[in-house]
N, CA, C and O atoms as CSV, one atom per row, in Angstrom:
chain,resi,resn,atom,element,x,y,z
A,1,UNK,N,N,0.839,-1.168,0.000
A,1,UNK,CA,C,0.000,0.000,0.000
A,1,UNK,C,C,0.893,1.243,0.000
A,1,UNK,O,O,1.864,1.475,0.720
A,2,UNK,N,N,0.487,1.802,-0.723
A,2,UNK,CA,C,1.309,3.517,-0.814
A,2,UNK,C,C,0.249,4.417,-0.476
A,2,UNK,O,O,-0.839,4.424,-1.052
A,3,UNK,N,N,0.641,5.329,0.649
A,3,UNK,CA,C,-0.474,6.315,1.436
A,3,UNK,C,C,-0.240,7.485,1.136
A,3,UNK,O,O,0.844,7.741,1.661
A,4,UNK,N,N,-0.747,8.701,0.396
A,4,UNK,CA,C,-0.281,9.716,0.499
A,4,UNK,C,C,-1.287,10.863,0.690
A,4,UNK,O,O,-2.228,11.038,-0.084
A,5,UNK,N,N,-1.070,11.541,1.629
A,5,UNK,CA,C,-1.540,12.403,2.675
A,5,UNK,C,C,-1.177,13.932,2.054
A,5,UNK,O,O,-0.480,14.005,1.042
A,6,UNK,N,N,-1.718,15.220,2.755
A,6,UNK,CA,C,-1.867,16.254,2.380
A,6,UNK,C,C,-2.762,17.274,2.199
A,6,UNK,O,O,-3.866,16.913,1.791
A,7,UNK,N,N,-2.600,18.455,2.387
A,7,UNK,CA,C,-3.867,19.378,2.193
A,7,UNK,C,C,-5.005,19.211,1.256
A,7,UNK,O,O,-4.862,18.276,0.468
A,8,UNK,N,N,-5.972,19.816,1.168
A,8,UNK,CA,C,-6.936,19.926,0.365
A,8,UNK,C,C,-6.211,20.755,-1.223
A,8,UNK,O,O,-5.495,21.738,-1.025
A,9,UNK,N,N,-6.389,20.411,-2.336
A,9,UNK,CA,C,-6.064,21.164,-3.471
A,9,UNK,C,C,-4.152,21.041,-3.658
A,9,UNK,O,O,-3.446,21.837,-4.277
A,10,UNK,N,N,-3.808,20.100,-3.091
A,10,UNK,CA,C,-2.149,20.056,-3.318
A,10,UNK,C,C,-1.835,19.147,-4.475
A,10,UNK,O,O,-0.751,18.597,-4.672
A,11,UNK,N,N,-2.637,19.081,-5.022
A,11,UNK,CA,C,-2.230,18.007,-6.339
A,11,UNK,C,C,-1.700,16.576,-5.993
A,11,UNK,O,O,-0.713,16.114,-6.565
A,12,UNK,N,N,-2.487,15.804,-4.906
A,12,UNK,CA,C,-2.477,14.302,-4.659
A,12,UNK,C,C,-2.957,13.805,-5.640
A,12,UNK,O,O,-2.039,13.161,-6.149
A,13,UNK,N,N,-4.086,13.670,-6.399
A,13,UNK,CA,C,-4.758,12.548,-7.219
A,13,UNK,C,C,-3.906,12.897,-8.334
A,13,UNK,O,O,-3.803,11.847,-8.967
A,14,UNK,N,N,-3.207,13.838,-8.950
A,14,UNK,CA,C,-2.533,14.438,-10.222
A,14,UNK,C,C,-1.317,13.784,-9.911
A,14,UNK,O,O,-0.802,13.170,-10.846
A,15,UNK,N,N,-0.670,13.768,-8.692
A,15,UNK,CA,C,0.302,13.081,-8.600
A,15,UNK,C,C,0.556,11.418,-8.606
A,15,UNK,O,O,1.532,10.815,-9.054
A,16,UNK,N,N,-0.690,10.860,-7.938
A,16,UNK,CA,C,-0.755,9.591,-7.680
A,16,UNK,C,C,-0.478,8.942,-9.308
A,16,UNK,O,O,0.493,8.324,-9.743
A,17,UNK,N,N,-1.801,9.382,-10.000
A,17,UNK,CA,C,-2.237,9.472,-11.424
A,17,UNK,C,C,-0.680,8.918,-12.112
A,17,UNK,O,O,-0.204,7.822,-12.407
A,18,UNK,N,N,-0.167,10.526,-12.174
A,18,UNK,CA,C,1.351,10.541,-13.139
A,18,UNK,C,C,2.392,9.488,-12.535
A,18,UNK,O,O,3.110,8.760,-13.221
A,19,UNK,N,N,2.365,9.516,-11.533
A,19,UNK,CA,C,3.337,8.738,-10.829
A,19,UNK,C,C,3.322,7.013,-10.819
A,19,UNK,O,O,4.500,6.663,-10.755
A,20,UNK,N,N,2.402,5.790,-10.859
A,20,UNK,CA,C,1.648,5.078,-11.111
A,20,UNK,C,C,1.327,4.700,-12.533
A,20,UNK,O,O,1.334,3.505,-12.829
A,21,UNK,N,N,1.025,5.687,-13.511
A,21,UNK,CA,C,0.681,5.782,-14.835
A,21,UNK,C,C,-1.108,5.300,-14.859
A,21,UNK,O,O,-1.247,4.205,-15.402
A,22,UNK,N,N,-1.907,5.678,-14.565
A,22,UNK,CA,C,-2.891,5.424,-13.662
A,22,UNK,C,C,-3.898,6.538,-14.743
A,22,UNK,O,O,-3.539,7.654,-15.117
A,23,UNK,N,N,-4.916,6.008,-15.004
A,23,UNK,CA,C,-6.404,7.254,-15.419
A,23,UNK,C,C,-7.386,7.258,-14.265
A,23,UNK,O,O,-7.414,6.507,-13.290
A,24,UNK,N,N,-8.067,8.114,-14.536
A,24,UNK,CA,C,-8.990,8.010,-13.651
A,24,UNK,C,C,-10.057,7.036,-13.738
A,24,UNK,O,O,-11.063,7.250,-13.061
A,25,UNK,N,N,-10.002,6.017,-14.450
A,25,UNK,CA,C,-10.913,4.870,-14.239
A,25,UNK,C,C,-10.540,3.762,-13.161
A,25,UNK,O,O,-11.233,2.958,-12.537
A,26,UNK,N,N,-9.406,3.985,-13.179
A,26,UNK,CA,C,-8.453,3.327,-12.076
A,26,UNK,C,C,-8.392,3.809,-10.290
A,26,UNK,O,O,-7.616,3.474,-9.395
A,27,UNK,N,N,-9.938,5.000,-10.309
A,27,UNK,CA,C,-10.059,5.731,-9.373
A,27,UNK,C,C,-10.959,5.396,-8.308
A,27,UNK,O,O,-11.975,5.896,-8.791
A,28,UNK,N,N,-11.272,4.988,-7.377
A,28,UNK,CA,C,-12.865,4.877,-6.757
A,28,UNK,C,C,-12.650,6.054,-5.404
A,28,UNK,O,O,-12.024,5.777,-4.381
A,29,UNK,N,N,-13.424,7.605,-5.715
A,29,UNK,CA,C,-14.119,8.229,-4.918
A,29,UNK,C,C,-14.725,8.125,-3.999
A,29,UNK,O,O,-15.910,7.817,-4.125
A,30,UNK,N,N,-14.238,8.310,-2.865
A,30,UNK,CA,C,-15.453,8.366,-1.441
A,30,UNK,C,C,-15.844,9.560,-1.499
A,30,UNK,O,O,-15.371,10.656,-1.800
A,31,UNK,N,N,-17.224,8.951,-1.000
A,31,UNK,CA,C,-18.393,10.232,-0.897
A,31,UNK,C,C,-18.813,10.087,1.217
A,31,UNK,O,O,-18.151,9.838,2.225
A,32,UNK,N,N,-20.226,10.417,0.909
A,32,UNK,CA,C,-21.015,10.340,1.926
A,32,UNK,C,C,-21.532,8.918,2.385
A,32,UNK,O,O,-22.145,8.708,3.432
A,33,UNK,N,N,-21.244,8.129,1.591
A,33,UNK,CA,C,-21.372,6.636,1.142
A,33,UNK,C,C,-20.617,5.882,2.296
A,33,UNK,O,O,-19.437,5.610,2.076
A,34,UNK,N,N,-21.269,5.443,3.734
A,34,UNK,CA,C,-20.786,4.379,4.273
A,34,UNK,C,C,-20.355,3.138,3.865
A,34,UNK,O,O,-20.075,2.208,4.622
A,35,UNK,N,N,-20.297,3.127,2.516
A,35,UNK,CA,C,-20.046,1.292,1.778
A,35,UNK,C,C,-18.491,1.066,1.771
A,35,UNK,O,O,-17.751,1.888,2.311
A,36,UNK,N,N,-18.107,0.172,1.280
A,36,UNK,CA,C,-16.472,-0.432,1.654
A,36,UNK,C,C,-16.087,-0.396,0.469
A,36,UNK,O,O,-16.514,-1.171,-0.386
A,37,UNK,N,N,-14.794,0.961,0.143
A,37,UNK,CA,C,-14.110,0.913,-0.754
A,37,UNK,C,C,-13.216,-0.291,-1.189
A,37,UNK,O,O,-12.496,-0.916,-0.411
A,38,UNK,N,N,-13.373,-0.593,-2.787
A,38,UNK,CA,C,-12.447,-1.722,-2.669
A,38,UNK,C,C,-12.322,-1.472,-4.231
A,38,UNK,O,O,-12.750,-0.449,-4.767
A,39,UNK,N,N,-11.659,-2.565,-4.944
A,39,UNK,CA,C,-11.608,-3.075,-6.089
A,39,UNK,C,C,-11.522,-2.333,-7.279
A,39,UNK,O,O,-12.002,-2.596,-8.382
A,40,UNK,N,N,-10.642,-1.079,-6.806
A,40,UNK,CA,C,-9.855,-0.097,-7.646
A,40,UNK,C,C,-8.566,0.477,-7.405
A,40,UNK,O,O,-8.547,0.972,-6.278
A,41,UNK,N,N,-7.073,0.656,-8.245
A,41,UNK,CA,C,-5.864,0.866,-7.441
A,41,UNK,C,C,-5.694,2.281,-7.165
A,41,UNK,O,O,-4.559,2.735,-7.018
A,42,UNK,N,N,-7.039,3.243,-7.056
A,42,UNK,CA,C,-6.627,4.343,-5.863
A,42,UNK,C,C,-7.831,4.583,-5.546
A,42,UNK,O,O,-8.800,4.741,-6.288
A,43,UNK,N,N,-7.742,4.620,-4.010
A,43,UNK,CA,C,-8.776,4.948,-3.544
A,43,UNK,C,C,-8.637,6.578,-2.631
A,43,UNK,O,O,-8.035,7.096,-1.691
A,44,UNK,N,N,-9.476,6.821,-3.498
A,44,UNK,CA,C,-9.200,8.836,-2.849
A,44,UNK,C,C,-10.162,9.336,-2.104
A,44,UNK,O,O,-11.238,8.765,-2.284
A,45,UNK,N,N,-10.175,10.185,-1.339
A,45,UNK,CA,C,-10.075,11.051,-0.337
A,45,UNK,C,C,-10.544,10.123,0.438
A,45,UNK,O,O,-11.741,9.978,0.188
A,46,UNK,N,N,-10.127,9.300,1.398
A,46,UNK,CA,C,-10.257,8.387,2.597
A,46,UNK,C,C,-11.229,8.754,3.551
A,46,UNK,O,O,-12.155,8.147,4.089
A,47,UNK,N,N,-10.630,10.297,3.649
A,47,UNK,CA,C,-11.549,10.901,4.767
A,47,UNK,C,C,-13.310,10.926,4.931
A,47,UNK,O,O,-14.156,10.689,5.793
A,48,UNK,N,N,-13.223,11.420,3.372
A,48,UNK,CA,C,-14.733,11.200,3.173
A,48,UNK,C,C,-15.124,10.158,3.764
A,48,UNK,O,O,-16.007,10.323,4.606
A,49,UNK,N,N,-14.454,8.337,3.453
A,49,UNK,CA,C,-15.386,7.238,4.205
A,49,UNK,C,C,-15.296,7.572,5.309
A,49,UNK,O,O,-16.265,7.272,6.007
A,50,UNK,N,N,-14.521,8.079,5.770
A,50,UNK,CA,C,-14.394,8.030,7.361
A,50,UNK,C,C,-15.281,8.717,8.263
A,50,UNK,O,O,-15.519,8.529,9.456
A,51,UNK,N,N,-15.892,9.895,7.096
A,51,UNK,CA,C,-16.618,10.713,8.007
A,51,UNK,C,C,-18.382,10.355,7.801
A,51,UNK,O,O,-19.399,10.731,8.383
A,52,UNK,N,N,-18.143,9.584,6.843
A,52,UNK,CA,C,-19.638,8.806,6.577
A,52,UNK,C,C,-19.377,7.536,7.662
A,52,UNK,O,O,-20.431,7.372,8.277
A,53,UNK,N,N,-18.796,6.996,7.918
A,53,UNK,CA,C,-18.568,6.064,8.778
A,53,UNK,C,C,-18.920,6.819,10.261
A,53,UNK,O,O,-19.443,6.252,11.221
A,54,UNK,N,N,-18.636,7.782,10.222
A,54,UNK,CA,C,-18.869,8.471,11.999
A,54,UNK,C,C,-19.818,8.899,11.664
A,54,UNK,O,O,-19.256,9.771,12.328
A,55,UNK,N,N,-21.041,9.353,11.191
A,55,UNK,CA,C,-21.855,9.674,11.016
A,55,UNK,C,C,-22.688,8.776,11.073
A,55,UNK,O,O,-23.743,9.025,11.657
A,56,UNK,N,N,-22.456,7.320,10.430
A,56,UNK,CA,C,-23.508,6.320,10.569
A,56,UNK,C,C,-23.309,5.740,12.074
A,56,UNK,O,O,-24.105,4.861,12.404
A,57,UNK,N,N,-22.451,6.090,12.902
A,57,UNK,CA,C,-21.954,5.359,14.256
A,57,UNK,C,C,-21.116,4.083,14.059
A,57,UNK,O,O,-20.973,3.233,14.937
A,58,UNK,N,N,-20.529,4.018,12.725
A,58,UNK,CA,C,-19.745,3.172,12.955
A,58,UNK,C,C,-18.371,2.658,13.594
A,58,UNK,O,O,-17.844,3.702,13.978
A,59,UNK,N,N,-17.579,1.683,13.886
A,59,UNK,CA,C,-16.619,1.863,14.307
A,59,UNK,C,C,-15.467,1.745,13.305
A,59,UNK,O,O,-15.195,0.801,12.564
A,60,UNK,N,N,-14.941,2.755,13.434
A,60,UNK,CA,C,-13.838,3.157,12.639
A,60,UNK,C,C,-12.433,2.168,12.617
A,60,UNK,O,O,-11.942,1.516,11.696
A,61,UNK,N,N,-12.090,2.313,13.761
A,61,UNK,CA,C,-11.200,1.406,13.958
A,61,UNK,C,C,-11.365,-0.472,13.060
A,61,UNK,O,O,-10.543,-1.119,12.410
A,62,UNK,N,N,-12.463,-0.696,13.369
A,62,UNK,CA,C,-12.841,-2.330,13.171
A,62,UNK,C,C,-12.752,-1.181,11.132
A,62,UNK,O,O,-11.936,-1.574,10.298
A,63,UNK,N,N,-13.384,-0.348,10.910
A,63,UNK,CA,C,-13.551,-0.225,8.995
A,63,UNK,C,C,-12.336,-0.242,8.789
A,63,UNK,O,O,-12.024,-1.015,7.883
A,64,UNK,N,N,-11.197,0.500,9.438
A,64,UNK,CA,C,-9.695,0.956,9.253
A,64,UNK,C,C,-9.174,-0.821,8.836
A,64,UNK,O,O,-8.826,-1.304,7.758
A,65,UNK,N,N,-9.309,-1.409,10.133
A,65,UNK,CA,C,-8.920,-3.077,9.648
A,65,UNK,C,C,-8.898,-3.498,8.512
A,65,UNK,O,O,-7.966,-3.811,7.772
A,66,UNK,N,N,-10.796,-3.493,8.301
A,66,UNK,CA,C,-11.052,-4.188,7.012
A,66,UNK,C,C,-10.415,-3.689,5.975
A,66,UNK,O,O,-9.846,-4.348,5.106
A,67,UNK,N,N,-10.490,-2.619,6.037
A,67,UNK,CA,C,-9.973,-1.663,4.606
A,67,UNK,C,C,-8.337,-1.920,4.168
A,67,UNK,O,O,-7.863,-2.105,3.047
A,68,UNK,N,N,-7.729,-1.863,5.376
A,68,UNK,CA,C,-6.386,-2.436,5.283
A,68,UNK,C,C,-6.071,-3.777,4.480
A,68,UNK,O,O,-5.489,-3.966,3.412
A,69,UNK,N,N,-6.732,-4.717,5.481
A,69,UNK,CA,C,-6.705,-5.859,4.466
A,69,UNK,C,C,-7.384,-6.519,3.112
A,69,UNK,O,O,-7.076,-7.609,2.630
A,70,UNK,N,N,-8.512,-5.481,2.546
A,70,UNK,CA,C,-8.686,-5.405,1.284
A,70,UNK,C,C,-8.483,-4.645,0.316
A,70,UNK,O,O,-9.119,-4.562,-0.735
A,71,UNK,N,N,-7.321,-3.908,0.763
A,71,UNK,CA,C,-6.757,-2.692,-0.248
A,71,UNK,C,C,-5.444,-2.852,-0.223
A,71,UNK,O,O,-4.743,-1.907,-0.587
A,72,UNK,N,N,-4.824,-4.112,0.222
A,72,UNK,CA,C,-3.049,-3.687,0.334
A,72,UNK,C,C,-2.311,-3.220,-0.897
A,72,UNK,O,O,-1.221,-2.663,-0.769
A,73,UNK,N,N,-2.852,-3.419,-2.084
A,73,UNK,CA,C,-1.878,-3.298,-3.062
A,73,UNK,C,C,-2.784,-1.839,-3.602
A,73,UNK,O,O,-2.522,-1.452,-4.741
A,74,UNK,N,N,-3.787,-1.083,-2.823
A,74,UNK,CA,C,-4.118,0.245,-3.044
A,74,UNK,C,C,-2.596,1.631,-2.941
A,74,UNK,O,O,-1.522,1.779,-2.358
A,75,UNK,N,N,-3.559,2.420,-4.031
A,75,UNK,CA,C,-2.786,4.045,-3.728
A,75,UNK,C,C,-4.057,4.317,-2.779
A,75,UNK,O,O,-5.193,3.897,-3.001
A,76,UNK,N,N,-3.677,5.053,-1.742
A,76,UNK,CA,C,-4.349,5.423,-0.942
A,76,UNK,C,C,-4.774,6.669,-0.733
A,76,UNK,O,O,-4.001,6.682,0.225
A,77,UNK,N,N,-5.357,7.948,-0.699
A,77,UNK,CA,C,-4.937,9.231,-0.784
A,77,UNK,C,C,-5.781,9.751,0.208
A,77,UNK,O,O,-6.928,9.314,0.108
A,78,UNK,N,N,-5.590,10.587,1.191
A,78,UNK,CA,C,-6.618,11.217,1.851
A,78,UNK,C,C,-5.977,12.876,2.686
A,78,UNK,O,O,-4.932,13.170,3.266
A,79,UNK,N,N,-6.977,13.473,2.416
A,79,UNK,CA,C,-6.655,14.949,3.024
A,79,UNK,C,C,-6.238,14.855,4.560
A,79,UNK,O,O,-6.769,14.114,5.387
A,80,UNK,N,N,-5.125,15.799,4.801
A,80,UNK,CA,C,-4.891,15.849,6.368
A,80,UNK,C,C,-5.757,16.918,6.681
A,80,UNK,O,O,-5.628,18.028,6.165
A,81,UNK,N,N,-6.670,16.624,7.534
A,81,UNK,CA,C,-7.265,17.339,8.346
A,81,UNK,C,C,-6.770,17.804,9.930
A,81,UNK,O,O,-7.293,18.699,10.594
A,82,UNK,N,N,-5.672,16.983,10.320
A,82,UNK,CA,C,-5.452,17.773,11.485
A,82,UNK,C,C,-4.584,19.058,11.780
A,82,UNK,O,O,-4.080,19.252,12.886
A,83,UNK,N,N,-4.461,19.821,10.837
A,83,UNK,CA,C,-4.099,21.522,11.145
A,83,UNK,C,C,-5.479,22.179,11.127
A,83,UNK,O,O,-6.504,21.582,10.800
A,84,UNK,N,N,-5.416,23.506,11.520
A,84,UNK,CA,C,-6.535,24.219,11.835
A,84,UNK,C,C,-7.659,24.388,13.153
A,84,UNK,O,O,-7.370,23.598,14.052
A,85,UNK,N,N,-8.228,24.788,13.299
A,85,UNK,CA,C,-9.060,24.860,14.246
A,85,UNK,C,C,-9.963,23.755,14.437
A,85,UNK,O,O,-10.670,23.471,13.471
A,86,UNK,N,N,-10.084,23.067,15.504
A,86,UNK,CA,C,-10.565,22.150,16.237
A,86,UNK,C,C,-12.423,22.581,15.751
A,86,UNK,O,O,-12.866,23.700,16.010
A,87,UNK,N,N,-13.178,21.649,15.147
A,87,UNK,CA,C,-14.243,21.720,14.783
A,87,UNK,C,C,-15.004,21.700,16.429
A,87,UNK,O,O,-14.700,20.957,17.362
A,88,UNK,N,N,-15.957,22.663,16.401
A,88,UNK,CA,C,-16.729,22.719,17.689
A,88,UNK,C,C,-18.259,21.573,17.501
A,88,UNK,O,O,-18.951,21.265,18.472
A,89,UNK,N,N,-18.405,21.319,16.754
A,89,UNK,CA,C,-19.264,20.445,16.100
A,89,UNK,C,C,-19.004,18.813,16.719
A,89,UNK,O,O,-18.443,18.076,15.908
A,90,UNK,N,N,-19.358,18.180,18.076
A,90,UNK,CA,C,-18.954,17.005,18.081
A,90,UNK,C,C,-18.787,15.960,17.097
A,90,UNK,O,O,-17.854,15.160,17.172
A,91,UNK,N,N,-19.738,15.930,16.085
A,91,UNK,CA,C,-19.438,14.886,15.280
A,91,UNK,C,C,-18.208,15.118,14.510
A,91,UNK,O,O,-17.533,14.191,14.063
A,92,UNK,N,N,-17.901,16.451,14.344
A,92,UNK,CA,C,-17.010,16.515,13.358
A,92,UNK,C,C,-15.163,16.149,14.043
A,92,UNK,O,O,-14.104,15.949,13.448
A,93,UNK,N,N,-15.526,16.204,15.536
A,93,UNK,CA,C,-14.228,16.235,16.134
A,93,UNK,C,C,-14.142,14.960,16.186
A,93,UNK,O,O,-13.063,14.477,15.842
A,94,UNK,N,N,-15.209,14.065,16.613
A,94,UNK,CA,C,-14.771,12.448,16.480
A,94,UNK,C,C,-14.394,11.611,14.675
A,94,UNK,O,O,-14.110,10.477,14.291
A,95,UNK,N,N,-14.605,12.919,14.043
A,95,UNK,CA,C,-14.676,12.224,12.843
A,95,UNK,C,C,-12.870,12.412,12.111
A,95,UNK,O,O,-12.334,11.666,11.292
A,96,UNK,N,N,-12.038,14.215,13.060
A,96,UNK,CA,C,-11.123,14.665,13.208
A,96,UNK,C,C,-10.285,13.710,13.764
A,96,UNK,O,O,-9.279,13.380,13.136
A,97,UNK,N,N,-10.540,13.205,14.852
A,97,UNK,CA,C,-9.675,12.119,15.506
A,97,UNK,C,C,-9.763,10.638,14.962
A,97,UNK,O,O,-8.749,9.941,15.007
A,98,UNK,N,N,-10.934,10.137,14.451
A,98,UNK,CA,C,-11.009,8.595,13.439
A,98,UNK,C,C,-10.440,9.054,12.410
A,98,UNK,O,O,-10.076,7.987,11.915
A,99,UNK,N,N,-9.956,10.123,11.455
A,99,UNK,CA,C,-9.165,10.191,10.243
A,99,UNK,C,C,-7.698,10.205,11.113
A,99,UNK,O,O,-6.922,9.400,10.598
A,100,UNK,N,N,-7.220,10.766,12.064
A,100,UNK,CA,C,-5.599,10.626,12.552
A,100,UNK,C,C,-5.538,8.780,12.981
A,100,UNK,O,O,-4.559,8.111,12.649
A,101,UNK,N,N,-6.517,8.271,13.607
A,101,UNK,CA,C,-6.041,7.247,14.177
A,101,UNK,C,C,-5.964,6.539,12.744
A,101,UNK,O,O,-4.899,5.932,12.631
A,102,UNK,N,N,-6.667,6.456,11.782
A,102,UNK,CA,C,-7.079,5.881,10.964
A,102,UNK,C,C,-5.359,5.912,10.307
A,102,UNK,O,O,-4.645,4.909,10.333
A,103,UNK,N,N,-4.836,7.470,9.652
A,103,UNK,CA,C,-3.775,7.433,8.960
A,103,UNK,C,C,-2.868,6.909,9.622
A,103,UNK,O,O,-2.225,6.266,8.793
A,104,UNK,N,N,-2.236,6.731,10.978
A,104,UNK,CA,C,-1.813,6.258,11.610
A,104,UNK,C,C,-1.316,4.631,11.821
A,104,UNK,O,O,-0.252,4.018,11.912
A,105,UNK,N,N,-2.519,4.387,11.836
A,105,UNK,CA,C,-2.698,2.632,11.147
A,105,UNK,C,C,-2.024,2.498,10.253
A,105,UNK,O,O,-0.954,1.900,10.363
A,106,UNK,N,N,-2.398,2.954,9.231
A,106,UNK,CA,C,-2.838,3.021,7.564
A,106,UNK,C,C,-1.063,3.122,7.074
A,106,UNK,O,O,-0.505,2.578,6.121
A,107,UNK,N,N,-0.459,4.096,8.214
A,107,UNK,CA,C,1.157,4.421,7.914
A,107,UNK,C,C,1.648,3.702,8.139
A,107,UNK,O,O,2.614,3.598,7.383
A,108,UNK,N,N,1.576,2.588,9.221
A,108,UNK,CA,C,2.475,1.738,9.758
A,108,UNK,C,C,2.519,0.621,8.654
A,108,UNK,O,O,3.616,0.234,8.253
A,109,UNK,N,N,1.127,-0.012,8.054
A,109,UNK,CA,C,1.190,-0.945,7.242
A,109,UNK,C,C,1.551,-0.362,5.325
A,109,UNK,O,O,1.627,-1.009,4.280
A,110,UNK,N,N,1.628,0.475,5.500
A,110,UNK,CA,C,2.115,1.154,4.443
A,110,UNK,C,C,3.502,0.866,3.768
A,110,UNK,O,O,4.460,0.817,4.539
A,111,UNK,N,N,3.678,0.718,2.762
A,111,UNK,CA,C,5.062,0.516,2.374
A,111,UNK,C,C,5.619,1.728,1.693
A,111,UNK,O,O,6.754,1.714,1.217
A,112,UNK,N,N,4.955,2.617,1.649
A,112,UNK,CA,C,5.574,4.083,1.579
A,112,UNK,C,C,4.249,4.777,1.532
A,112,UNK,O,O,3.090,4.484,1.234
A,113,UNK,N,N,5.055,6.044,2.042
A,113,UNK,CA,C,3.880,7.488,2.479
A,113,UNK,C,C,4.726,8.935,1.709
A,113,UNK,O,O,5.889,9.294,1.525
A,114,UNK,N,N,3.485,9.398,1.452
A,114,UNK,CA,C,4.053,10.324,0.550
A,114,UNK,C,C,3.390,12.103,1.079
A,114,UNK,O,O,2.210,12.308,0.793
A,115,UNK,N,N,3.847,12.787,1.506
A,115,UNK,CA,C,3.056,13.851,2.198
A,115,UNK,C,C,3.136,15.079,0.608
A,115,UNK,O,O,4.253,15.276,0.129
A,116,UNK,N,N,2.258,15.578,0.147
A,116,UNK,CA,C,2.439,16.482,-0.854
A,116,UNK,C,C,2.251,17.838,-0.461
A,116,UNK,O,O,1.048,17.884,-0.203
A,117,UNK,N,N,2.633,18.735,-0.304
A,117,UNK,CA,C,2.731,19.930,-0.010
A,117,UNK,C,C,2.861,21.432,-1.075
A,117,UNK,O,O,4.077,21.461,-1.262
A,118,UNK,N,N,2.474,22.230,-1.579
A,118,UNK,CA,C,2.184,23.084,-2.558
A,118,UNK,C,C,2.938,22.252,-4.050
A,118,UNK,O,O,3.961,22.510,-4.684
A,119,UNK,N,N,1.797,21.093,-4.219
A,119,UNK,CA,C,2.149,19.493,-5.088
A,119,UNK,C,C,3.717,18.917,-5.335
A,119,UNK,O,O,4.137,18.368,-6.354
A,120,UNK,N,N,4.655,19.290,-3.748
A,120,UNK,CA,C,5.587,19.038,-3.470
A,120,UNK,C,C,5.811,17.431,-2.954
A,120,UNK,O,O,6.066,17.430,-1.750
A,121,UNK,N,N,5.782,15.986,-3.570
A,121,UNK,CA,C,6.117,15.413,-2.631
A,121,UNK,C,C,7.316,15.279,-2.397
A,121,UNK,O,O,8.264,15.432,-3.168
A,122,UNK,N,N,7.302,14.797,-0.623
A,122,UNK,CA,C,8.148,14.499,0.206
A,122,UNK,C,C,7.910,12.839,0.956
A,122,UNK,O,O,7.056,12.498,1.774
A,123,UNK,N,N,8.948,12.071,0.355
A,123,UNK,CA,C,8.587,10.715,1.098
A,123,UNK,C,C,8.790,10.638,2.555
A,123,UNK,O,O,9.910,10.739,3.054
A,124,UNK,N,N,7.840,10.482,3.160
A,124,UNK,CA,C,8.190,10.098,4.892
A,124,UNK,C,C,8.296,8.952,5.196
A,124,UNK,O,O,9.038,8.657,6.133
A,125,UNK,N,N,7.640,8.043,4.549
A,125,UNK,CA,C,8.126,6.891,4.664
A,125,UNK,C,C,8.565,5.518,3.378
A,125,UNK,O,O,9.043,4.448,3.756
């Protein structure tokens, strides 16, 4: 699995894309959609499931699992959300903290991580 993390608008999916040699049919989008991404080699913006997942009350941790072990040979891509101001919105703060624990996971079993920064990457891992 290759994870790569980063702001909103930093040119992750443009990078994954070029880098990979990859179209966007090769893409599966999370939405608002609690269902289980699978059976495409990038799966983008992570966060989105995650925050449909806290929203339905699910447990994140037990989706983080599954997802792990049916995506290993995924590009992974998802926005960092933890800079900025702390959402006052409870759902949104448990949904703030299930995307860190989540990337967290997600890094360790990762065989490289890629942080993109003004569509700068930098390998961290």
């Amino acid at each position: 699995m290759v994870l790569i993390i980063g702001g909103s608008y930093q040119g992750k999916l443009a990078y994954a894309l070029d880098r990979f040699g990859l179209t966007d049919e090769d893409v599966y989008r999370c939405s608002d959609d609690p269902g289980l991404p699978q059976g495409k080699k990038v799966i983008y913006e992570i966060d989105k499931w995650v925050l449909a997942l806290t929203k339905a009350g699910a447990d994140t941790e037990e989706a983080a699992q599954w997802f792990m072990e049916n995506n290993a040979e995924a590009v992974v891509i998802c926005n960092d959300i933890s800079c900025g101001i702390v959402p006052e919105d409870a759902v949104l703060r448990k949904w703030r903290e299930a995307v860190g624990r989540a990337l967290a996971e997600l890094s360790r079993h990762s065989d490289e991580v890629v942080r993109l920064f003004c569509g700068i990457p930098t390998r961290i891992k």
